[in-house]
C-alpha positions as CSV (number, residue, x, y, z in Angstrom):
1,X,-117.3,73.1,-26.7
2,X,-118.7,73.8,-30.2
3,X,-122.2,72.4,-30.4
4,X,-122.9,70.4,-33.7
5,X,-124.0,72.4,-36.9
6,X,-126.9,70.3,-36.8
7,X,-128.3,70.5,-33.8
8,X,-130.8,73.6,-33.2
9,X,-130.1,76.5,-30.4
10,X,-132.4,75.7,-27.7
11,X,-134.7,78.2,-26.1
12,X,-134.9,77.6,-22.4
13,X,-137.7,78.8,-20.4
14,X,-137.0,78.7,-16.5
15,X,-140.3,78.4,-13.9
16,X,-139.2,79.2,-10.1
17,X,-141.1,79.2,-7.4
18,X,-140.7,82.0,-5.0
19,X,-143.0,82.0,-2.4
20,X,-141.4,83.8,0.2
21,X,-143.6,81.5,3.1
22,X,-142.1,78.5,2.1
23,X,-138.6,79.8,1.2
24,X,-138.7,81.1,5.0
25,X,-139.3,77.5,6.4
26,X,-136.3,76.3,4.1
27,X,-134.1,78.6,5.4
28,X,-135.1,78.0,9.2
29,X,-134.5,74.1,8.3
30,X,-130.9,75.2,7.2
31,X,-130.4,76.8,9.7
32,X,-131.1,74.0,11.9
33,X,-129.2,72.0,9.9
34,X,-131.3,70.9,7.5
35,X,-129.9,70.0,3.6
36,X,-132.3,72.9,2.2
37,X,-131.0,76.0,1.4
38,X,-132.7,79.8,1.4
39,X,-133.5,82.2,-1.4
40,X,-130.1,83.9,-1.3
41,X,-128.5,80.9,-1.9
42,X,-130.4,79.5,-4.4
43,X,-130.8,82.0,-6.8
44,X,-126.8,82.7,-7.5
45,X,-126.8,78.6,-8.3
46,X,-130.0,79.6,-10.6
47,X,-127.8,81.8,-12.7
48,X,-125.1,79.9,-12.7
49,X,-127.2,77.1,-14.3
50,X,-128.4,80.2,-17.1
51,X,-125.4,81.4,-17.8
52,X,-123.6,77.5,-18.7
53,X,-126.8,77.5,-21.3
54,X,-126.7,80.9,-23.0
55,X,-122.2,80.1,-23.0
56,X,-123.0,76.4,-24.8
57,X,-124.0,78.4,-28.1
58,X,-124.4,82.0,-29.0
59,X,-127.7,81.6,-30.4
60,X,-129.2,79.9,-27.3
61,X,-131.6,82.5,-25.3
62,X,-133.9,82.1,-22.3
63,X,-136.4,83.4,-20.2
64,X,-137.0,83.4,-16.5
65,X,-140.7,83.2,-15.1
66,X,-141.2,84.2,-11.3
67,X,-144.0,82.3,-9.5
68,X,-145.1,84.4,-6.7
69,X,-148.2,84.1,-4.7
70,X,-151.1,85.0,-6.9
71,X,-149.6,86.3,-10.6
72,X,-147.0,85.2,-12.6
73,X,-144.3,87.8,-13.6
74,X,-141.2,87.4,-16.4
75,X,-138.2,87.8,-14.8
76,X,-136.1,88.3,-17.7
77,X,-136.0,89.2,-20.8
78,X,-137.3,92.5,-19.5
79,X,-138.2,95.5,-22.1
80,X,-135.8,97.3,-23.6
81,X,-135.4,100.2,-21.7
82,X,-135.4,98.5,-18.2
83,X,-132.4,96.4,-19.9
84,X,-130.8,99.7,-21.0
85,X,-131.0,101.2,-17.4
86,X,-129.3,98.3,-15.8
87,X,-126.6,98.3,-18.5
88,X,-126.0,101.6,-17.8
89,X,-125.4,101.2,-14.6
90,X,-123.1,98.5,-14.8
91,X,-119.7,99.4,-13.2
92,X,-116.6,99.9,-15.5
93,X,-114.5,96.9,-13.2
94,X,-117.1,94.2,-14.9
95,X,-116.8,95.9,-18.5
96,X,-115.3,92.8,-20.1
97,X,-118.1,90.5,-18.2
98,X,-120.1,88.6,-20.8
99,X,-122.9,91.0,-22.0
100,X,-125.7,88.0,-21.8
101,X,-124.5,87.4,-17.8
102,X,-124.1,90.7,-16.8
103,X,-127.7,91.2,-18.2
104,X,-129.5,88.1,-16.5
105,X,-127.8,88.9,-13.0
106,X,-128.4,92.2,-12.8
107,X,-132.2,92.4,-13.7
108,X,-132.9,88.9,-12.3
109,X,-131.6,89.6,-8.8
110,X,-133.3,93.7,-8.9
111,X,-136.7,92.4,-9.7
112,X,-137.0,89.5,-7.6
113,X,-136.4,91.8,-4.6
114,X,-138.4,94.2,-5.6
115,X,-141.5,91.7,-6.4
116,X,-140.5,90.2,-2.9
117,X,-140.7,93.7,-0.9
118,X,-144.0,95.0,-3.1
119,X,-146.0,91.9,-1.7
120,X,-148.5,92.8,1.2
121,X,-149.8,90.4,3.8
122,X,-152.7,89.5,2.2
123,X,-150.6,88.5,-0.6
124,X,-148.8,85.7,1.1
125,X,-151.7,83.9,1.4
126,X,-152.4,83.4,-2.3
127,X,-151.6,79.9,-4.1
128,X,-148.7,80.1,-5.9
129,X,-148.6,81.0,-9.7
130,X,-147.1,78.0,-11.0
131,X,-150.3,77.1,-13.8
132,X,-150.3,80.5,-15.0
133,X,-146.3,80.6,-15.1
134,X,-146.7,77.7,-17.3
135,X,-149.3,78.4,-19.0
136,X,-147.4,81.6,-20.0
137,X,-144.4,79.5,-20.8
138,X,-146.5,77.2,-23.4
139,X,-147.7,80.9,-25.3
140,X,-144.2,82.1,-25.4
141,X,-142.8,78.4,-27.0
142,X,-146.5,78.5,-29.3
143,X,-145.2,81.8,-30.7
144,X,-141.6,80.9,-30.9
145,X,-142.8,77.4,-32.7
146,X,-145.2,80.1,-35.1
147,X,-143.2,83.5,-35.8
148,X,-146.4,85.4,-37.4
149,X,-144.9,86.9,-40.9
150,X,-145.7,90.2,-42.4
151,X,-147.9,90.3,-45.8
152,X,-145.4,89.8,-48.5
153,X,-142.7,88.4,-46.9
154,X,-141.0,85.3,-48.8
155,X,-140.8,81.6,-46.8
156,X,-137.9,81.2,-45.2
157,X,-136.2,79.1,-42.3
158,X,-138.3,79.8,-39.5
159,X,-137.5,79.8,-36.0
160,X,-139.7,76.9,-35.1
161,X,-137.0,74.6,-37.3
162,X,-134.3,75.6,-35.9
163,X,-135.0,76.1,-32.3
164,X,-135.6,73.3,-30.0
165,X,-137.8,74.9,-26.7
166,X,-137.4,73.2,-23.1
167,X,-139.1,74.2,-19.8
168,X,-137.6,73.6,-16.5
169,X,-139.8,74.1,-13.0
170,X,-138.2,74.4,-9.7
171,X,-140.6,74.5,-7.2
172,X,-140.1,74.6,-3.2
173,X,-143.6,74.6,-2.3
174,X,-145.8,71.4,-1.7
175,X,-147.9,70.1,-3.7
176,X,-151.8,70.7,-4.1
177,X,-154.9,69.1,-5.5
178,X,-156.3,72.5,-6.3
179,X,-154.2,73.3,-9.3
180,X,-154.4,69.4,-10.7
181,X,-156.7,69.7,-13.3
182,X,-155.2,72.9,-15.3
183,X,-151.8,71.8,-14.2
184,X,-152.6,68.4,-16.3
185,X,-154.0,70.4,-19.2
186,X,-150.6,72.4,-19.2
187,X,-148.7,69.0,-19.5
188,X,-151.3,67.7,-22.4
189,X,-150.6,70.9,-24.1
190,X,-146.7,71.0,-23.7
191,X,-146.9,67.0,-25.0
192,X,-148.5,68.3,-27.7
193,X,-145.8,71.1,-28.4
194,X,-143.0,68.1,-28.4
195,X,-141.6,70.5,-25.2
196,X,-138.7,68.2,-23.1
197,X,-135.8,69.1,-21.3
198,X,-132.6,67.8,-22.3
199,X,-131.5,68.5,-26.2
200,X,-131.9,66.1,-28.8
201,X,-128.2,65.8,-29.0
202,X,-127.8,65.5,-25.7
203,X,-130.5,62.7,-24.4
204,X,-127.4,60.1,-25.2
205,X,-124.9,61.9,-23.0
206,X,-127.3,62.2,-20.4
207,X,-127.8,59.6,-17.4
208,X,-131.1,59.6,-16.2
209,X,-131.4,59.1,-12.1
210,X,-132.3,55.4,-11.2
211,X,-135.5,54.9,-10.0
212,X,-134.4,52.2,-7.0
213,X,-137.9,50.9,-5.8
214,X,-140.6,52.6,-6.9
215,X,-144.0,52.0,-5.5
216,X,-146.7,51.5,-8.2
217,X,-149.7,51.2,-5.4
218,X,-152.6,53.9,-5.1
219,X,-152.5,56.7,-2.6
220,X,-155.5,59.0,-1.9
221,X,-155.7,62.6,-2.9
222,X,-157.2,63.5,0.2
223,X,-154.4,62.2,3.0
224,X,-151.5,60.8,0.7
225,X,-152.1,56.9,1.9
226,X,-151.3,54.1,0.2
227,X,-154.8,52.4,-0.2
228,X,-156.1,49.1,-1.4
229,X,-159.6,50.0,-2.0
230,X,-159.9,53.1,-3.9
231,X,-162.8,55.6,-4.8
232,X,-162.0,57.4,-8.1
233,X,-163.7,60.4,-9.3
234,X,-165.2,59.5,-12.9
235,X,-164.7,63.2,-14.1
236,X,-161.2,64.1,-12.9
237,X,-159.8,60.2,-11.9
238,X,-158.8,61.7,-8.3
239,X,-158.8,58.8,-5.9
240,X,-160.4,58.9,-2.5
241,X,-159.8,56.8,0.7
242,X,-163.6,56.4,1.1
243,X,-166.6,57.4,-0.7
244,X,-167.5,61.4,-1.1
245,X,-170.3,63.4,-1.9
246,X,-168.5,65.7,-3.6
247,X,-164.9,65.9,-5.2
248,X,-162.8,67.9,-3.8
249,X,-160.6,68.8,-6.5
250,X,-162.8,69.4,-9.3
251,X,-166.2,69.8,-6.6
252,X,-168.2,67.1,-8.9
253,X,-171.1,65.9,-6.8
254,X,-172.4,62.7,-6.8
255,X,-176.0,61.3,-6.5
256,X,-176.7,60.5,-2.8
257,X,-177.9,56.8,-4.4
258,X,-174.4,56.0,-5.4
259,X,-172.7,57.8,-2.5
260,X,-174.8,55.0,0.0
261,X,-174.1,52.5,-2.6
262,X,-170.0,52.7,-2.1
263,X,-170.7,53.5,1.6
264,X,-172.4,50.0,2.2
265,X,-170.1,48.3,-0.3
266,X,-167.1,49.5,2.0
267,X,-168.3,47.8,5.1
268,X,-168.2,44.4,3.6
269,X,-165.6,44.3,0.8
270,X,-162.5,42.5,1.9
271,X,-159.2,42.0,-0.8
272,X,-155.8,41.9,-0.6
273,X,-155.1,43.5,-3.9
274,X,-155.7,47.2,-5.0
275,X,-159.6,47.9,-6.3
276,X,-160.5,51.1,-7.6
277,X,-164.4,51.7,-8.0
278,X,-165.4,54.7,-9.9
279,X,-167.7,56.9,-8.0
């Protein structure tokens, strides 16, 4: 299918998660018959997914960012002469394979095993890299939107008018409060960059999931319960199940006066409805 004349190539930039800890306890779930899958699995439906983009219009591209425990690596595009090595290496029975898939299975797959095997034991005890991955997704879609031009050179159509930039995550790991914060800024700053995921032509095509009942109550940060009295942190708006001395996500600490203010005000407030009180 032809895409419009009008409607930009879109630069895709893929996040994955690939802790192997958590990838192991999806796999021993499958294997107990669990709906999850493992890494070996998932991965071949990963490219799958990559190649349908870069085969909706020749000018589309993307890049593949590997979370792993502690750093943030790009999967592909790789430089030019790691490219040129798996190219040349490419057997003669694929020859007529398109030259974009060839390239995103080969050096996909070779450098997520070797990441995996490099890691040491120390290593797989380190919080994932998702912030930085997309933090390093936002640079890459800054300098897209902002191609830097030499002294001289005449205006002309830049990239950032004819290229629409998306980011899609795909995380297996649960979430934290640690990374909240930074992960927020990231989502301020891709708001900012007008990032979203499906095409402008697209978005009417598209059925977005039905959200069935969706409950709009508070939980707590701190044990994922619903609560109806709820202790907000006034620096980073974390809720708490009871009153703190310090936050823990952003570690703010609070003056002991207020602390046995809330504390007392617990004991005897009584509501059906959800109160937050700002600590």
């Amino acid at each position: 299918m032809d895409a419009p004349e009008s409607t930009p190539p879109a630069h895709l930039i893929l996040i994955i998660d690939l802790s192997p800890v958590q990838w192991q306890l999806s796999a021993s779930a499958t294997a107990n018959g669990g709906q999850n899958m493992d890494l070996t699995t998932f991965v071949p439906q990963v490219l799958v997914f990559m190649n349908s983009h870069l085969a909706c219009r020749q000018e589309n591209s993307a890049a593949i960012l590997g979370a792993f425990p502690g750093r943030s690596l790009t999967l592909y595009p790789t430089p030019p002469d790691s490219a040129q090595s798996n190219v040349a290496v490419a057997p003669e029975a694929e020859s007529n394979t398109y030259h974009a898939f060839r390239s995103v299975d080969d050096i996909m797959m070779d450098r997520i095993q070797a990441e995996l095997a490099a890691l040491s034991e120390a290593d797989l005890h380190k919080p994932i890299a998702l912030v930085p991955s997309l933090t390093q997704a936002l640079c890459q879609i800054n300098r897209v939107a902002q191609p830097q031009q030499l002294p001289g050179d005449k205006p002309s159509a830049t990239l950032a008018s004819s290229t629409d930039s998306r980011i899609l995550i795909l995380s297996v790991s649960p979430d934290a409060s640690t990374p909240y914060i930074p992960f927020m800024n990231c989502i301020f700053s891709a708001q900012k960059l007008m990032c979203f995921l499906s095409s402008a032509s697209l978005r009417d095509l598209i059925e977005l999931p039905s959200q069935g009942k969706v409950d709009f109550r508070a939980s707590c940060f701190c044990h994922k319960d619903v609560v109806d009295v709820g202790y907000v942190c006034s620096v980073c708006l974390s809720i708490f199940c009871k009153p703190v001395v310090v936050c823990a996500t952003c570690k703010t600490k609070f003056p002991i006066a207020s602390y046995k203010k809330l504390l007392s005000a617990t004991a005897v407030t009584k509501s059906n409805g959800t109160k937050l009180a700002k600590a």
